[in-house]
N, CA, C and O atoms as a GROMACS GRO file, in nm:
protein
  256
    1UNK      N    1  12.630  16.255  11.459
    1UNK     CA    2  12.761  16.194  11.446
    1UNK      C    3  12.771  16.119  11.314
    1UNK      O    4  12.879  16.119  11.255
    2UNK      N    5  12.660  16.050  11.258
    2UNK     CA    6  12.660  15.962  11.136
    2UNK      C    7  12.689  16.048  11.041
    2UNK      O    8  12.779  16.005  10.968
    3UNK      N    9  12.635  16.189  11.001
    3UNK     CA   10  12.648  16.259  10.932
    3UNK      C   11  12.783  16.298  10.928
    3UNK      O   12  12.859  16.235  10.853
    4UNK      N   13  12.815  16.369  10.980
    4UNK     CA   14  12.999  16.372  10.999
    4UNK      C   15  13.061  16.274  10.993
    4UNK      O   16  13.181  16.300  10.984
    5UNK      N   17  13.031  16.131  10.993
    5UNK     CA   18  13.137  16.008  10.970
    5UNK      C   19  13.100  15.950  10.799
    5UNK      O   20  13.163  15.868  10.733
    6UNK      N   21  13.000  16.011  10.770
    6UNK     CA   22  12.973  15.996  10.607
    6UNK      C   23  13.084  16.000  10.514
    6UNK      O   24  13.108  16.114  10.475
    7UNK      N   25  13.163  15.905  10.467
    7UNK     CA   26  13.275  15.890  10.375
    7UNK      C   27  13.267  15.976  10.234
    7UNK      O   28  13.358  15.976  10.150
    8UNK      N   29  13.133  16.056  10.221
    8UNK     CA   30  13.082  16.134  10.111
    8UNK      C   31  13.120  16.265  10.102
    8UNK      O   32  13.141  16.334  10.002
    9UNK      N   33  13.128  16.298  10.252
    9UNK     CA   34  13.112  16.413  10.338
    9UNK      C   35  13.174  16.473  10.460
    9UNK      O   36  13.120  16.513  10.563
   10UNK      N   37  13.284  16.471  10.428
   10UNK     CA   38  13.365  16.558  10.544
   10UNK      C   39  13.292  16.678  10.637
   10UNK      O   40  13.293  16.664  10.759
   11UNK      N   41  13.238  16.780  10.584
   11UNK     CA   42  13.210  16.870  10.616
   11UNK      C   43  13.070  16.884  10.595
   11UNK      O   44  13.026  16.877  10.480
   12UNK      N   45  12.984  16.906  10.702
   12UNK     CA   46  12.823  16.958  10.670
   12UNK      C   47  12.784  17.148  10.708
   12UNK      O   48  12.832  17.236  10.779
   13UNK      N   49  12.695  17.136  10.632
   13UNK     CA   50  12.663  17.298  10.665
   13UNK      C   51  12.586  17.311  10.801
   13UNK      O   52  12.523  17.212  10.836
   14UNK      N   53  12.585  17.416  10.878
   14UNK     CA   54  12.502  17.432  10.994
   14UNK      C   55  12.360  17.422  10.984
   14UNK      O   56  12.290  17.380  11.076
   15UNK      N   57  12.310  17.465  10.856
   15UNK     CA   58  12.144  17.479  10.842
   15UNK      C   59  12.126  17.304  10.815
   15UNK      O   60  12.033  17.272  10.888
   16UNK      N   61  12.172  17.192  10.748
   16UNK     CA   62  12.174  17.114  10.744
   16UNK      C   63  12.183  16.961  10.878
   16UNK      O   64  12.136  16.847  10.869
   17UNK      N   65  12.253  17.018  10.978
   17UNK     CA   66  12.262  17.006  11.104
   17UNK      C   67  12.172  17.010  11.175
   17UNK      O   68  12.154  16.920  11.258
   18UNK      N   69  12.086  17.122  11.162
   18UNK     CA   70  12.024  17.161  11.253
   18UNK      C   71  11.892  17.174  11.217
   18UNK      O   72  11.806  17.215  11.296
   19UNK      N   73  11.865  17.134  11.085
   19UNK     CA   74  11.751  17.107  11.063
   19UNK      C   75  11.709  16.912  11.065
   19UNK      O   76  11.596  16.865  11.064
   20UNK      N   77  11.844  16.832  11.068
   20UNK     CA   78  11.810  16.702  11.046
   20UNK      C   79  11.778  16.690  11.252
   20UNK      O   80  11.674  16.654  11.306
   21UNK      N   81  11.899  16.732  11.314
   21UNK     CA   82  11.858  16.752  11.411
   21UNK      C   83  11.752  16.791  11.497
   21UNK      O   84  11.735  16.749  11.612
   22UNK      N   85  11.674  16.882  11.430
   22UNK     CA   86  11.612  16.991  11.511
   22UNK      C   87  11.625  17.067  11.640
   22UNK      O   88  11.552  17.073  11.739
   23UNK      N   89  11.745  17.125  11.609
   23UNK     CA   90  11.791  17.241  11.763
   23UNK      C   91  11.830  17.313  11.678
   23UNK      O   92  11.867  17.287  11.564
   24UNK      N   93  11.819  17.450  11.754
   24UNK     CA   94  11.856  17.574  11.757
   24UNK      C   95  11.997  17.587  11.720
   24UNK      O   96  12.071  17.491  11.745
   25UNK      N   97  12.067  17.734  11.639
   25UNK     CA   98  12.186  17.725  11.607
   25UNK      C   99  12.266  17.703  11.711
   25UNK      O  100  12.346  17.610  11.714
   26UNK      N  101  12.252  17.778  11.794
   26UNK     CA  102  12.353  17.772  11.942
   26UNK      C  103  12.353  17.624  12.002
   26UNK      O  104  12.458  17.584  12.052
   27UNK      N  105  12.248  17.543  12.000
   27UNK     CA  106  12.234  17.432  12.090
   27UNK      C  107  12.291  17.360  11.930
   27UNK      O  108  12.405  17.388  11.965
   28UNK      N  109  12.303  17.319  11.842
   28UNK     CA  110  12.383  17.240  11.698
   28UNK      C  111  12.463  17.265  11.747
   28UNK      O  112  12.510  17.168  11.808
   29UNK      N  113  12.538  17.389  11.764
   29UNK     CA  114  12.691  17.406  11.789
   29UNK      C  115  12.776  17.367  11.926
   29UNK      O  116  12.898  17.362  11.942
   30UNK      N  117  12.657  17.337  12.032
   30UNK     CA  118  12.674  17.297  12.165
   30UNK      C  119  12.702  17.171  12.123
   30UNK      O  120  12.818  17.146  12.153
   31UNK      N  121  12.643  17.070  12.063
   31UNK     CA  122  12.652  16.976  12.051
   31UNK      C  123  12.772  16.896  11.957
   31UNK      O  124  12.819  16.790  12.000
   32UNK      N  125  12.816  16.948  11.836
   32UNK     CA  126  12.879  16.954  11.789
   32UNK      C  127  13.044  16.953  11.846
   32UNK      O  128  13.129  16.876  11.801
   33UNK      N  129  13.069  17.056  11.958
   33UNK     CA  130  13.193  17.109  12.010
   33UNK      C  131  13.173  16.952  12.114
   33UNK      O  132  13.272  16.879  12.115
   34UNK      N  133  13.096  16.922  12.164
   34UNK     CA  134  13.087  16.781  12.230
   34UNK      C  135  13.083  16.668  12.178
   34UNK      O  136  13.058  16.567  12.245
   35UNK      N  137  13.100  16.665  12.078
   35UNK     CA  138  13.135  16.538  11.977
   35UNK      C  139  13.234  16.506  11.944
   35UNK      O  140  13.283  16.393  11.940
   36UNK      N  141  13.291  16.644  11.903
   36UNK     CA  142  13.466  16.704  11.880
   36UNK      C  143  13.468  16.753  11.766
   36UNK      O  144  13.570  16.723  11.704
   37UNK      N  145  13.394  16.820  11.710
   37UNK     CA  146  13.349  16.881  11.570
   37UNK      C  147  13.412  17.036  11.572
   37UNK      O  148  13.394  17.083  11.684
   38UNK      N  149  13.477  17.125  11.489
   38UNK     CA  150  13.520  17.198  11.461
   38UNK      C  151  13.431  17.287  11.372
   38UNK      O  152  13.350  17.224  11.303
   39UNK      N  153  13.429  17.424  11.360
   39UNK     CA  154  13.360  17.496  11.292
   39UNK      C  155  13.437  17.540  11.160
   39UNK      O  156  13.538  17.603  11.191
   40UNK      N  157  13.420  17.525  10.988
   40UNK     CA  158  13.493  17.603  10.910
   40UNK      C  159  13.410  17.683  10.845
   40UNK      O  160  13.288  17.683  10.862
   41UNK      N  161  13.499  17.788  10.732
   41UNK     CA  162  13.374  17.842  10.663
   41UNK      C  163  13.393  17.776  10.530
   41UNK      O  164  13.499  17.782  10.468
   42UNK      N  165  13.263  17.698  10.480
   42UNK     CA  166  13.270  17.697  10.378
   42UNK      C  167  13.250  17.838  10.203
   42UNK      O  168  13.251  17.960  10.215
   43UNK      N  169  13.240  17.782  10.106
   43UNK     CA  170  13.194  17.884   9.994
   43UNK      C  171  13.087  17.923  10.054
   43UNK      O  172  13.018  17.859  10.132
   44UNK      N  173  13.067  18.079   9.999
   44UNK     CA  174  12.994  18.093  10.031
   44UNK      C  175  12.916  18.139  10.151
   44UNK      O  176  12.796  18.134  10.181
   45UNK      N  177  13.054  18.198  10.226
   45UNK     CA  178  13.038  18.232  10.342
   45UNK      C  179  12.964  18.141  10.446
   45UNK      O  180  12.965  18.180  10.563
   46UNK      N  181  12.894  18.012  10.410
   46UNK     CA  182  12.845  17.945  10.475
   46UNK      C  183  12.893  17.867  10.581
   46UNK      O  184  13.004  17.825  10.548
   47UNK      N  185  12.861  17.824  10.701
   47UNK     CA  186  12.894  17.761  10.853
   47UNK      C  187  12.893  17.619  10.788
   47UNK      O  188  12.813  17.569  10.709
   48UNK      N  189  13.007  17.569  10.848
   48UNK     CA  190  12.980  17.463  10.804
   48UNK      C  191  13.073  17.345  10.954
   48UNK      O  192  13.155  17.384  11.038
   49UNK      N  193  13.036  17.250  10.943
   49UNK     CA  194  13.111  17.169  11.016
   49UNK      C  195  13.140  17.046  11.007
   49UNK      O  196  13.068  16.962  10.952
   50UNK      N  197  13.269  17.020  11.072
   50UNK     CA  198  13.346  16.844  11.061
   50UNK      C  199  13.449  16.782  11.216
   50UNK      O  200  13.511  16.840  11.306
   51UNK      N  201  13.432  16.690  11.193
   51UNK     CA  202  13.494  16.618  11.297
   51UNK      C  203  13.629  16.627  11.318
   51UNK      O  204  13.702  16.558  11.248
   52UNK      N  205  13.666  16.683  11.383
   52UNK     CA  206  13.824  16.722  11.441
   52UNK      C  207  13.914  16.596  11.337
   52UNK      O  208  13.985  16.630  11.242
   53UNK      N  209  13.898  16.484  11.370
   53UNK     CA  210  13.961  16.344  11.377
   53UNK      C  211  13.954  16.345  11.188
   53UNK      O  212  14.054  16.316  11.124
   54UNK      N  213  13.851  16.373  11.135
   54UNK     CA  214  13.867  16.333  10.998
   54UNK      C  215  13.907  16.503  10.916
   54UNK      O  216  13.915  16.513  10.794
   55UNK      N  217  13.930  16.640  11.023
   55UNK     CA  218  13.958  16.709  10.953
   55UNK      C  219  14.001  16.839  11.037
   55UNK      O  220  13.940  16.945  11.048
   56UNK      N  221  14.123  16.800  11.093
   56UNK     CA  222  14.214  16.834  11.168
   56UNK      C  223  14.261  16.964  11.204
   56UNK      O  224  14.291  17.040  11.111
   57UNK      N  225  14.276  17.010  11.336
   57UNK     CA  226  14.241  17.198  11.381
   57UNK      C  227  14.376  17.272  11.238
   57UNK      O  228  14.359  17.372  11.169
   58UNK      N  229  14.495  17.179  11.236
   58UNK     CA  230  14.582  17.200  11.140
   58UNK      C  231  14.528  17.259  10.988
   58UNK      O  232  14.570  17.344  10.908
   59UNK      N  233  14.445  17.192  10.991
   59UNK     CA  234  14.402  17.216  10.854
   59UNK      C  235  14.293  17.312  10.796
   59UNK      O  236  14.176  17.310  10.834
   60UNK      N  237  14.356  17.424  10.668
   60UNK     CA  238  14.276  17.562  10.671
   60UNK      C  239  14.148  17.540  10.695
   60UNK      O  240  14.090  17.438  10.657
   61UNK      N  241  14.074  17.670  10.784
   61UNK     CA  242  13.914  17.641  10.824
   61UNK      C  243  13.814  17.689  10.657
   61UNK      O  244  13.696  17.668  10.626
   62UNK      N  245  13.907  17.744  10.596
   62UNK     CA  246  13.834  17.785  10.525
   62UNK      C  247  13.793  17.665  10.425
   62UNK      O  248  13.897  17.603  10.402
   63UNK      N  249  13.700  17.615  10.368
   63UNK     CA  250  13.651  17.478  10.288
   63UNK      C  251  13.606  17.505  10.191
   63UNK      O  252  13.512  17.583  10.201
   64UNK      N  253  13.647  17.457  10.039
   64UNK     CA  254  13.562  17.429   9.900
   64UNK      C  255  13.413  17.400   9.935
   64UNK      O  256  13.332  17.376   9.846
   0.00000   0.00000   0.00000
């Protein structure tokens, strides 16, 4: 959750997640959707994710 409320950092990548974490992709993303975290794609085709509240279902998934 700290990571996603980072004023630096809207959006984190999945490998980043889930390695500070340590779980599995599926169980990051379990957890994530229970926080209230949304999935976009960042550059780069990369997974990336952010908190509903600071970056809204409205707003394109696709991310710089």
């Amino acid at each position: 959750m700290r990571m996603l409320q980072d004023s630096k950092h809207d959006i984190r990548t999945l490998d980043m997640l889930k390695h500070v974490t340590g779980t599995s992709a599926d169980e990051c993303r379990r957890l994530l959707i229970e926080i209230g975290a949304r999935g976009v794609v960042m550059s780069g085709d990369r997974e990336g994710w952010a908190l509903i509240e600071r970056y809204p279902l409205d707003t394109d998934p696709d991310a710089d």
